[in-house]
N, C-alpha and C positions, 0 to 999 in steps of 0.2 A: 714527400719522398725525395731523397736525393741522389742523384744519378753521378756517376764518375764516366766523363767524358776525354778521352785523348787525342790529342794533333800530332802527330809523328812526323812530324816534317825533318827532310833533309838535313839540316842544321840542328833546330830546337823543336823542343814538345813543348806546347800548349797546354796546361793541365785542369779542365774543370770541371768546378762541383755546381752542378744543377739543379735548382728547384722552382721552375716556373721558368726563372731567368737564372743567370750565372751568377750566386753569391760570391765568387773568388774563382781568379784565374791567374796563373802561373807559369813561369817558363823555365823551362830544364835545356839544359845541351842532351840533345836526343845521343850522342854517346854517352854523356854521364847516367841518365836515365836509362837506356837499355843494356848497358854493362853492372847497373844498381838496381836491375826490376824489383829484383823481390822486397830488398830494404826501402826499394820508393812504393811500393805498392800495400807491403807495412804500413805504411804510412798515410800513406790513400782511404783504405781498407775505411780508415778510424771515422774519417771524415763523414762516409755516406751509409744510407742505410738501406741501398737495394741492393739485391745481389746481381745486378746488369749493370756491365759495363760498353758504352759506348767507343770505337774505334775508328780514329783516321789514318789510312798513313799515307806518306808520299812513297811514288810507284805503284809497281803491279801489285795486285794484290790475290791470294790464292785462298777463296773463302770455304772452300772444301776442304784444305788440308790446315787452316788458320794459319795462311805464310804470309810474311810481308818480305818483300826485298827492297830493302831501302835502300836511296840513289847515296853516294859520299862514304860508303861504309866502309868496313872490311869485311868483315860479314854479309856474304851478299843472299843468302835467306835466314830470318827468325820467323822460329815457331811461336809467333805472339800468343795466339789463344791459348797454347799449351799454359805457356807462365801465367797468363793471365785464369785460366779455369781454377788454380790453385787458390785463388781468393775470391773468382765470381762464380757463379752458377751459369750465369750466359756470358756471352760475348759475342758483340754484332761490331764483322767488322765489314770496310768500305774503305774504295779511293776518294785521297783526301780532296782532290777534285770535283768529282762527282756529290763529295757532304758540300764544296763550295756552291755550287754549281742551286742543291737544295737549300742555303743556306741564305743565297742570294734570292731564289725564287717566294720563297717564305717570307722573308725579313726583310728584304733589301726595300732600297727606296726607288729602286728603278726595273722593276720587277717585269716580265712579258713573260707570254705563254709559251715563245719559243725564244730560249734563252742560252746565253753561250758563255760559259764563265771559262776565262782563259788563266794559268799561273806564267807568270814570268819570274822567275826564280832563281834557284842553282839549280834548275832545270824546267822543262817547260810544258805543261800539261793544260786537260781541258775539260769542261762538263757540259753534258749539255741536257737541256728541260726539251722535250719538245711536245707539243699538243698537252703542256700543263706535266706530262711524265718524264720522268728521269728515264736516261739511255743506259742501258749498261752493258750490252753485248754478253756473247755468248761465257765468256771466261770473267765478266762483272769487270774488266777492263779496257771501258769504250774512249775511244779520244784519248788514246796516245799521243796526242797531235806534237808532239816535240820528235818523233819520230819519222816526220813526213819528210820527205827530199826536195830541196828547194836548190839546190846548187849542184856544184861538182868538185868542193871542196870541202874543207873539214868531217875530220875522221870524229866520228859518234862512239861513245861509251861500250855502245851493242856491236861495235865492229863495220859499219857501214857506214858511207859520206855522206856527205851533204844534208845533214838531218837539221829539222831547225835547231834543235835543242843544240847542235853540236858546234852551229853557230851564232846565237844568240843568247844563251842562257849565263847565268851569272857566272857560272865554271868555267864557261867558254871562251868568252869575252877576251881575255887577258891573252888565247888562244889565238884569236882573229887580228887585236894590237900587235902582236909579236909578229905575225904575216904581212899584215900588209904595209907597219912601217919599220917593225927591227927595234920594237921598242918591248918590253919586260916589265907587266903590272904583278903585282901580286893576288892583286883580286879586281873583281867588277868595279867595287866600291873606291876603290883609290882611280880605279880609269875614271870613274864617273866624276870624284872630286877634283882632277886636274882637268878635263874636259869645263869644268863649270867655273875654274878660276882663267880659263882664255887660251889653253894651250892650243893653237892653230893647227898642229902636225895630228891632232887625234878628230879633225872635222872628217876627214875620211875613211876612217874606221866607223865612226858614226853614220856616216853615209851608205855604206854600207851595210851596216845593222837596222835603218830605216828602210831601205830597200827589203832588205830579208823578212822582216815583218811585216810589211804591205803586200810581198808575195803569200808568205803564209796565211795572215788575216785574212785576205781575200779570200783565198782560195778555201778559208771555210766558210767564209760569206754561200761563196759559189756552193756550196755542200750543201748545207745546211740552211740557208735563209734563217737565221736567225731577226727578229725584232729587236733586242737589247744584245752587247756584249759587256761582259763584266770584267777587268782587268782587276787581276791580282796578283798575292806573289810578293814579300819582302820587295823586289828588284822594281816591278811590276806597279807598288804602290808609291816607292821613293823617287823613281827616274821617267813616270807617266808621263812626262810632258815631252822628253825626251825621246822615248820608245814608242808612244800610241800617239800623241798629239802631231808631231812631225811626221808621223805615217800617215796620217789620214789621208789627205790630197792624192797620195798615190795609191791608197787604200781603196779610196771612189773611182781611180780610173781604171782598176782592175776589177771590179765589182760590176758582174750580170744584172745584179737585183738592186732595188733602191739599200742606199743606205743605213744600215743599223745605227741607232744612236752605241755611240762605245764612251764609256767612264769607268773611274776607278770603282774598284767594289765600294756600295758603299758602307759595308762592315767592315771595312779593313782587313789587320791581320785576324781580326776572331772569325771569318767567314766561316771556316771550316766547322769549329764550335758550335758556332748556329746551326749548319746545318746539322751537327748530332742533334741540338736542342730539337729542331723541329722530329729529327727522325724517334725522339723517344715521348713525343707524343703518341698513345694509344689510339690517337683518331684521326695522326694523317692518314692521307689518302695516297700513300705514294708507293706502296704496295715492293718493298725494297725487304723489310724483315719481317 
């Protein structure tokens, strides 16, 4: 049987066809994709032969009414299961965090029973495994962790300050360079490229972004006791040396509990994927659909 699984991520969709393992996997600009459902799901449709479709998205997700509100949009709710019932019989949807989070605990190579998968992205999210189970809170959208206040500066998306997301995330970033030296990126990705060719005047913005992640990391150490963190996330997996490895040091001295080991997922970007892989097995045990 082959299952059609999607990644709705902030930027791009992930698109795969499932059977055992992922025979083919693909990537959409998640505006080309969701202004084109129908004629991309046409198309889908052809590929597989179940009538379930598997769902991730980035952001909240509203699994009683099938809403996603994805972060970068204009649109700030789709009725995904609606489009989507039009070609499947089910639809199981999930934050795309929380599929990492099962994606990482299943498959990963660095796998623990109490597990913490974080996105550093174009925004910043979180999963967590505990006692072997997925968390999901009352509204199925647990670890918001980009949402937590860590400062007394920068204005957040939802209208409040100091949120990590609001200053660390890939959106943000260019946000925090403009403040604190008067300088104008266009994205994360170009800060990060002149940062890595020697520009000296961008150590301090960095320093600051190392700061802000050793305050937050920790203080889900302090939470949660996690055993493993799993760092993901486009931003997450390309600048890890930069974002998580420079934090550490200050990571441990803010840290109640020993130590977690932290590394890059080690699925990369298909983490999310896996975890639908694992959730359309009929014999996990993770009691989610």
């Amino acid at each position: 049987m082959r299952y059609l699984c999607l990644d709705i991520g902030a930027t791009n969709v992930l698109i795969g066809i499932l059977r055992n393992d992922f025979e083919e996997i693909r990537e959409k600009s998640t505006i080309t994709f969701l202004n084109n459902i129908e004629k991309e799901l046409k198309k889908l449709k052809n590929k597989v032969d179940n009538e379930r479709v598997l769902v991730a998205a980035a952001g909240p997700v509203d699994k009683k009414e099938g809403c996603i509100y994805p972060p970068n949009l204009s649109q700030n709710k789709i009725h995904i299961s609606k489009a989507l019932e039009n070609f499947f019989d089910r639809v199981d949807l999930i934050n795309d965090c929380n599929a990492a989070a099962i994606g990482e605990y299943t498959y990963g190579k660095n796998s623990a029973e109490n597990l913490l998968y974080i996105t550093l992205s174009s925004g910043i999210g979180a999963g967590l495994i505990a006692d072997g189970s997925l968390i999901l809170g009352e509204t199925n959208n647990f670890a918001e962790v980009g949402h937590m206040k860590i400062a007394d500066e920068g204005k957040c998306g939802c209208g409040e300050t100091g949120h990590w997301e609001a200053l660390c995330s890939g959106k943000n970033i260019p946000k925090l360079a403009k403040r604190e030296i008067d300088r104008k990126f266009e994205s994360s990705k170009e800060f990060f490229e002149e940062y890595r060719k020697g520009n000296e005047r961008l150590k301090v913005v960095l320093e600051k972004i190392i700061e802000y992640n050793a305050t937050a990391i920790s203080n889900l150490i302090n939470i949660y006791d996690p055993g493993h963190i799993s760092i993901g996330g486009s931003m997450g997996l390309k600048q890890f040396d930069l974002l998580v490895e420079k934090s550490k040091e200050r990571i441990k001295e803010k840290t109640i509990y020993s130590m977690p080991t932290i590394q890059k997922s080690s699925l990369g970007e298909e983490v999310v994927l896996h975890g639908l892989r694992a959730l359309s097995d009929k014999n996990h045990n993770l009691g989610i659909f």
